[in-house]
C-alpha positions, 0 to 999 in steps of 0.5 A, spaced: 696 292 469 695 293 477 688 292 479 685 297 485 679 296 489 673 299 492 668 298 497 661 296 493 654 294 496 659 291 502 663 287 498 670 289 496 671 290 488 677 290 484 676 295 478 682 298 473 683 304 470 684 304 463 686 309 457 689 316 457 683 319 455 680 326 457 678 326 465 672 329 463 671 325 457 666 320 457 668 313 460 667 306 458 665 302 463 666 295 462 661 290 465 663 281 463 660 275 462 657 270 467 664 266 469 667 273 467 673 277 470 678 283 469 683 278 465 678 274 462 677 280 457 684 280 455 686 286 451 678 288 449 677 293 453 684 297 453 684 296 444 677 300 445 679 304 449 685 306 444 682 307 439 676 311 442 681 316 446 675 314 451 678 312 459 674 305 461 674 301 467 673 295 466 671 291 474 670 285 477 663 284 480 661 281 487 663 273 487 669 274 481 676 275 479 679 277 485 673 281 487 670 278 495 668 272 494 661 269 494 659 267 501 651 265 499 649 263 493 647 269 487 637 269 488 634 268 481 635 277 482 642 277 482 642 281 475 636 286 477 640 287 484 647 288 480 643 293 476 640 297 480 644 297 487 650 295 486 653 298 478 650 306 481 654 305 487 660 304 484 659 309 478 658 314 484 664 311 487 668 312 481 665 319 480 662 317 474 656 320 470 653 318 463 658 312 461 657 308 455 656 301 458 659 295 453 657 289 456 657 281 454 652 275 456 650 276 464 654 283 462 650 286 458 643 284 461 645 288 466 646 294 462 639 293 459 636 293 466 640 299 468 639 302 461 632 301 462 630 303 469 631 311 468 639 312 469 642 316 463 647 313 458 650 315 452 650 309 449 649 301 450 653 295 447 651 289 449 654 282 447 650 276 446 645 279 451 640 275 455 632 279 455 629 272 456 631 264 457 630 260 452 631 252 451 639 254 448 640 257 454 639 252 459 642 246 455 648 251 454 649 252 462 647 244 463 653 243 458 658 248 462 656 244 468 658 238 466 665 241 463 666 243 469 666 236 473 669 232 468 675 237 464 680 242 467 675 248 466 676 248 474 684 249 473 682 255 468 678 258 471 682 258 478 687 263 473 682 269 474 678 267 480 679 266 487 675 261 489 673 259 481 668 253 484 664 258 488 665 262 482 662 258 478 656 254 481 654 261 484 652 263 476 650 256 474 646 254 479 641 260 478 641 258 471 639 252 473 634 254 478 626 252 476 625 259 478 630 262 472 625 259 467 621 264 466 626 270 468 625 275 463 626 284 462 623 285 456 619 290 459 625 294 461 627 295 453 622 301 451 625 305 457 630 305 454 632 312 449 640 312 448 644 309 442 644 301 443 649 296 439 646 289 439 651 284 437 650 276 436 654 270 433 650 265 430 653 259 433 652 262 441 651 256 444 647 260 449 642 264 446 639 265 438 638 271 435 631 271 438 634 275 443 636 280 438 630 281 434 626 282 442 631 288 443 629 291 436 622 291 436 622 292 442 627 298 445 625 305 445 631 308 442 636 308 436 638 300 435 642 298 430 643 290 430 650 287 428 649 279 426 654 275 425 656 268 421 660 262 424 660 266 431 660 263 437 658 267 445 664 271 445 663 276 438 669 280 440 674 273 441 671 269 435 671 275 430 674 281 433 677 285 428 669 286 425 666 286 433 672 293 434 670 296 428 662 297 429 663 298 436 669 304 435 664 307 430 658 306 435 661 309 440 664 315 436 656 317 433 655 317 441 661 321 442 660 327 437 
């Protein structure tokens, strides 16, 4: 599918429209992972957006795919800036009101924090979020560093981004940052009143189910928690078929 752009925070941002859904539905807004990108979601999002009936836009964020690159490195924020600057303007750009926002890893966090800071949803999916930093969380990125000078991972994020070393080292460098270590937005989770599907994999190189258990004692809306066996990072890759299916049903209890 052809990709458009709009202009977001002043960077130029690739999106796409997806679905054939009621204009008026509520929309589906898709915010990827920390090395993610349009394509990287493969045909996730157009399979949720079929069988919901729901339009969806799936986008690339500042830095990514072939959205502008990133001129100067992301700060320890850059989450809580997408969240609260940049993820408003483009769903004002887009004509966008109360979405339900689907999101994975660094994704997902996002939608957290935006969820979390008074703005109105239907309702939240977050995949393999982050709400603090845990030591698997960093042993994770050191790994990914390494992979990424000693394998061809460059070559295969070169398919999705336009420049994928600035891509990639803008993301692993916070991670890696002293500074990151106490990152934490658990205080944003009681904000948060709609509907929130929380998905985990018990394999995630990045995270423990730690993660989960702070969103459910801690959110103040509805949560409903889908922990996973053998499942890595990417819940709706690793078991899609079982990750499809919860996330259609949450979204047509949103929806009705």
């Amino acid at each position: 599918m052809r990709s458009s752009f709009l202009n977001v925070s002043g960077h130029r941002l690739e999106y796409q429209r997806l679905g054939t859904g009621d204009a008026r539905a509520p929309t589906l807004v898709f915010l990827h992972e920390g090395l993610g990108s349009i394509g990287q979601w493969r045909d996730f999002p157009a399979h949720i957006a079929q069988e919901t009936g729901l339009p969806a836009i799936v986008y690339a964020r500042y830095g990514y795919g072939q959205s502008d690159v990133l001129q100067q490195p992301f700060g320890v924020d850059f989450m809580h800036r997408e969240a609260l600057e940049s993820l408003p303007e483009l769903l004002r750009a887009l004509d966008i009101e109360r979405p339900i926002l689907i999101g994975h890893s660094d994704g997902a966090s996002i939608a957290l924090i935006y969820a979390g800071s008074g703005y109105a949803l239907r309702g939240l999916v977050a995949l393999a979020p982050h709400v603090f930093v845990e030591d698997i969380s960093i042993e994770g990125i050191a790994a990914a560093k390494q992979a990424f000078e000693t394998t061809d991972l460059p070559q295969k994020l070169a398919r999705y981004h336009r420049d994928p070393a600035k891509t990639f080292y803008g993301w692993n460098d916070v991670w890696l940052a002293p500074a990151f270590r106490g990152w934490n937005i658990e205080h944003y989770l009681p904000a948060i009143r709609c509907p929130l599907l929380a998905i985990q994999g018990d394999g995630d190189e990045y995270g423990s189910m730690a993660q989960l258990d702070a969103i459910a004692r801690q959110a103040g809306g509805p949560v409903e928690l889908l922990k996973l066996e053998h499942c890595g990072h990417s819940p709706h890759k690793d078991m899609a078929d079982k990750v499809v299916s919860a996330i259609v049903e949450f979204v047509r209890r949103c929806t009705s």
